[in-house]
C-alpha positions in Angstrom: 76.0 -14.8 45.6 76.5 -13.6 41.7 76.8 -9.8 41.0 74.2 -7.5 39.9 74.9 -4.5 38.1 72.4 -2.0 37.7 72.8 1.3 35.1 70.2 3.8 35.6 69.0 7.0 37.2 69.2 8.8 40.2 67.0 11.3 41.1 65.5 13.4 44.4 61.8 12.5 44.6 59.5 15.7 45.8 56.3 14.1 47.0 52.8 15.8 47.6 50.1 13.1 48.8 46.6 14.5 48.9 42.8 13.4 48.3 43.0 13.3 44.8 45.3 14.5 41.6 44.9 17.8 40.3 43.3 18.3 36.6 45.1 20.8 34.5 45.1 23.9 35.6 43.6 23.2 39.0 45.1 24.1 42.6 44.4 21.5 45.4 45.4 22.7 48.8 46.2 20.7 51.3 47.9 17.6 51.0 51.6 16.1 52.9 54.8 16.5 51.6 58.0 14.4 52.1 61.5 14.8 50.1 62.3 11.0 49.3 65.8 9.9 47.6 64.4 8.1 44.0 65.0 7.2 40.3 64.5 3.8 38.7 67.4 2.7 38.7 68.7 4.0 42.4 65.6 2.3 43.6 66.4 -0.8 42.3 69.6 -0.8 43.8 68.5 -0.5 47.2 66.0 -2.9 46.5 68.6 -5.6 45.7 70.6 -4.5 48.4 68.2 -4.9 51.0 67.2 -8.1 49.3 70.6 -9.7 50.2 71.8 -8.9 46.5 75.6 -7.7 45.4 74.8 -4.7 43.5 77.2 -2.0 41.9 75.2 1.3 40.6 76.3 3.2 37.2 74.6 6.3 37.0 75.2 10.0 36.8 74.3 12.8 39.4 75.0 16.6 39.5 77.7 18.3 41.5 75.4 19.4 43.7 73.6 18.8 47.6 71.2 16.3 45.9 73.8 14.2 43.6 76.1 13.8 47.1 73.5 13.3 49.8 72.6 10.3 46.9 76.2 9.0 46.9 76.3 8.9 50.6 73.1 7.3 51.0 73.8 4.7 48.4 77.1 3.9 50.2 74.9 3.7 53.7 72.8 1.1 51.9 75.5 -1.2 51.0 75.8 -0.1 47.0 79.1 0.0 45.4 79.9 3.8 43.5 83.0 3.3 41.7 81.1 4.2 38.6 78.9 7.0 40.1 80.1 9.8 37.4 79.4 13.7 38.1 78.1 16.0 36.0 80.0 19.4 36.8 77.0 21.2 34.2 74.1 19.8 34.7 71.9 19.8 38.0 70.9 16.0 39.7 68.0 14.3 38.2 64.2 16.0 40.2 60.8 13.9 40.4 58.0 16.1 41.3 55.2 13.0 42.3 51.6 13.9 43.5 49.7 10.9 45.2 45.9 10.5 45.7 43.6 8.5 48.6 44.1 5.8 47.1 47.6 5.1 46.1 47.6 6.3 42.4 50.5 8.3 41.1 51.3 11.1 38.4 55.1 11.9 38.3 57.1 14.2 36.3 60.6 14.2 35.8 63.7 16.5 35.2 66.6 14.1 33.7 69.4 16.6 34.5 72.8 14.4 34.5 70.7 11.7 33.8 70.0 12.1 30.4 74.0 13.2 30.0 75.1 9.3 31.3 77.0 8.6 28.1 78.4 5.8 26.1 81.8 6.9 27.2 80.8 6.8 30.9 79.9 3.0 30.0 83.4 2.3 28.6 84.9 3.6 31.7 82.6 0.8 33.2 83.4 -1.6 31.0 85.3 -4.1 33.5 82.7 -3.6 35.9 79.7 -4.6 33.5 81.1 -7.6 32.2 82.2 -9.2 35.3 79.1 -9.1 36.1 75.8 -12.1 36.2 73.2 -9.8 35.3 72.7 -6.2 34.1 69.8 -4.5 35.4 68.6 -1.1 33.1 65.4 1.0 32.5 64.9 4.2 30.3 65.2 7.0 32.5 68.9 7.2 30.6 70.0 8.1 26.8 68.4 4.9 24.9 71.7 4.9 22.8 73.8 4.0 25.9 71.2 1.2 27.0 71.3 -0.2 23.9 75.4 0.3 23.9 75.4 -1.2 27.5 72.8 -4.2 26.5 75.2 -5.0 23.6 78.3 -4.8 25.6 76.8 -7.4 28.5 75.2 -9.7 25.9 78.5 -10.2 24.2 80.1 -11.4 27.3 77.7 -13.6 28.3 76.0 -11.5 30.9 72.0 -11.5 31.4 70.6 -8.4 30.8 67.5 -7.3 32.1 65.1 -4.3 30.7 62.4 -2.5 33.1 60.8 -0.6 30.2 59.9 2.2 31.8 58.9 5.0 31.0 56.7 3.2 28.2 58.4 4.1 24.7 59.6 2.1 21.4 62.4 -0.5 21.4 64.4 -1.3 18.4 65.1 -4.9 17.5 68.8 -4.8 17.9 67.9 -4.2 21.6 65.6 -7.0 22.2 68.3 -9.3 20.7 70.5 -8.6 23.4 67.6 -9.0 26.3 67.1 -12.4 28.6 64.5 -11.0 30.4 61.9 -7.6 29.8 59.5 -6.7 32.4 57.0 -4.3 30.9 53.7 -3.2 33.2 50.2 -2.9 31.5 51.0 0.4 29.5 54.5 -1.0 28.9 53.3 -4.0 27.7 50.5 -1.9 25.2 53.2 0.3 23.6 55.6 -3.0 23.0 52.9 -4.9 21.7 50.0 -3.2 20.4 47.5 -4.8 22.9 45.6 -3.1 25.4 46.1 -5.7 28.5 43.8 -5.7 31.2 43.5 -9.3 32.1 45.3 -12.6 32.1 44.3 -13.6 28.7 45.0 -10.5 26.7 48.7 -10.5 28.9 49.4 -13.7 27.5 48.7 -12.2 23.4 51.1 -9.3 24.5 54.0 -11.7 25.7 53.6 -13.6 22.4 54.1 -10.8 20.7 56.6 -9.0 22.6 58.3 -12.4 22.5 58.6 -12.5 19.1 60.7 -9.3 18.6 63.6 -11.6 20.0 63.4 -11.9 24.4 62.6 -15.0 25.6 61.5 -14.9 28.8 58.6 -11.6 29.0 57.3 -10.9 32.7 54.2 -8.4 32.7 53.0 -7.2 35.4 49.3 -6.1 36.1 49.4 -3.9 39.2 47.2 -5.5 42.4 46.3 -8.6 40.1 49.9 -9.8 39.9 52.5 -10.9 36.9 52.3 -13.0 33.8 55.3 -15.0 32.4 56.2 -16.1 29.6 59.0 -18.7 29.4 59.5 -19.9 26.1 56.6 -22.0 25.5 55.6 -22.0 29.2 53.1 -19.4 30.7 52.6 -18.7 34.4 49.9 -16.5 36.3 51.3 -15.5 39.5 49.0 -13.8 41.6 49.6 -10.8 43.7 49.2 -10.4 47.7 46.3 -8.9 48.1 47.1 -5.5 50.5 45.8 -2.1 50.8 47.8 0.5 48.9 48.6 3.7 50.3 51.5 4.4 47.6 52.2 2.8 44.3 55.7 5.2 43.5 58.6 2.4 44.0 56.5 -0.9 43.5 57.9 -1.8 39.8 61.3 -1.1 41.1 60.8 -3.4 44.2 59.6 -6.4 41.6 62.8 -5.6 39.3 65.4 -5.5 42.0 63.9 -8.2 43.5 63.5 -10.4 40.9 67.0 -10.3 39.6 68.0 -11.0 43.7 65.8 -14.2 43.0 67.2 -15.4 39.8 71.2 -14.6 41.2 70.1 -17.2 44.2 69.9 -19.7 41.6 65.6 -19.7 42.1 63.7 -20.5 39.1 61.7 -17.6 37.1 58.4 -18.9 38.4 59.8 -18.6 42.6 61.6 -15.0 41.8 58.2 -13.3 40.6 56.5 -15.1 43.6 59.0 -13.5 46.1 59.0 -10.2 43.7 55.0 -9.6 43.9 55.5 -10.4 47.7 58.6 -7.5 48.3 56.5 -5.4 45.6 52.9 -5.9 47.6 55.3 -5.0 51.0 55.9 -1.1 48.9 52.5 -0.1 48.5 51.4 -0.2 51.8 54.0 2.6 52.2 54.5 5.8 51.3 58.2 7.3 49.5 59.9 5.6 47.1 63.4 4.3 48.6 61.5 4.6 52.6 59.1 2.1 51.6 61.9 -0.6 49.8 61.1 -3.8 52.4 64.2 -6.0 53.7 64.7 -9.4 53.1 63.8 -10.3 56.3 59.8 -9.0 55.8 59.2 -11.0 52.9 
């Protein structure tokens, strides 16, 4: 089994699920809440680890209830902290998510000590970054320690790995250091300048998200399923076809479960089959982390 390290976020998820999403300035009563551990990158931790994955988490929490009720929970799901720095200023990272009928999403998000996870915290990792197969990031942390971190790994021969998400600009130094980038629909648009909405105008996007310098581009498109891109290969993998009650941890499901895929040795093709399948298992859940299927389900 090779190692996966992931460097990301850590946050408290505060979910409301009701009939629909409020427009601005609008009060909808009524509705469930549940408090759900979250952030990317904790997600896709626990999505490895219940994948069968070795994963070691770098992040940065608060000193505070939420940052060690994270640590302990991380450490109940089989995730190695040694690098789990503490922010003795800043507060743990919050997600406030509302959920409609039909599975749809609108989340907002309070970095705290996630947005303080420095290039100095990623020295102090250093040993545990590049012993590692692959590197697993997304950009709910500084862009300047990604991009430190993706240089780092590349140099050393390990595989990095970008979830681009949230959607924003990438500079080409960044894409040089990539193997793999795994943009959504919106992702995919900002990256490439292509609205993508089917499997024809994914496969323009790859080309030209290729080009900036990462080989292998996997898009995926939601309840349809993923395009790849694999050199001068292209696949259409398409997704179970289930009822979605929650959408909030189904990206980080694919991510974590992909790179549990590609660290058994599978080819890209058979770890984004097994991803949409672990990913399809999410939606039909609600939380984030609570609705993270085991190996076994899939």
């Amino acid at each position: 089994m090779n190692k996966i390290v992931i460097i990301g976020s850590s946050n408290t998820d505060m979910v409301i699920k009701a009939e629909r999403l409020p427009v601005p300035g609008e009060t909808i009563i009524g509705g469930e809440f549940l408090m759900n551990p979250g952030g990317k990158g904790a997600n896709q931790a626990v999505a490895i680890s219940r994948m069968g994955g070795k994963v070691s988490f770098i992040t940065k929490t608060g000193n505070d209830l939420f940052g060690r009720q994270s640590i302990e929970l991380y450490k109940s799901e089989n995730i190695g902290t040694k690098h789990i720095f503490s922010d003795a200023e800043n507060p743990s990272g919050v997600a406030l998510i509302s959920v409609d009928a039909h599975g749809e999403n609108c989340i907002l998000v309070a970095p705290g000590a996630n947005g303080t996870l420095s290039v100095k915290d990623i020295e102090k990792a250093r040993p545990e970054i590049e012993a590692a197969d692959l590197l697993l990031m997304q950009l709910e942390i500084p862009m300047e320690t990604v991009e430190y971190a993706a240089k780092m790994a590349a140099a050393r021969g390990v595989k990095v790995i970008l979830n681009p998400a949230p959607a924003q600009l990438l500079s080409s130094e960044l894409f040089k250091n990539l193997y793999i980038i795994t943009p959504n629909k919106t992702e995919a648009e900002i990256l490439s300048g292509v609205e993508v909405t089917d499997w024809k105008s994914a496969k323009t996007a790859s080309d030209i998200i290729s080009a900036k310098g990462v080989d292998l581009v996997v898009i995926t498109l939601g309840s349809k399923g993923a395009f790849i891109k694999e050199g001068n290969q292209y696949y259409e993998i398409d997704a179970e076809k289930v009822e979605a009650v929650d959408t909030t941890a189904a990206g980080d499901t694919f991510c974590g479960t992909l790179c549990v895929g590609l660290s058994e040795g599978m080819n890209i093709v058979d770890a984004v089959k097994m991803a949409c399948k672990a990913s399809a298992i999410t939606v039909t859940r609600m939380g984030a982390q609570a609705s993270i299927p085991f190996r076994y389900e899939i």
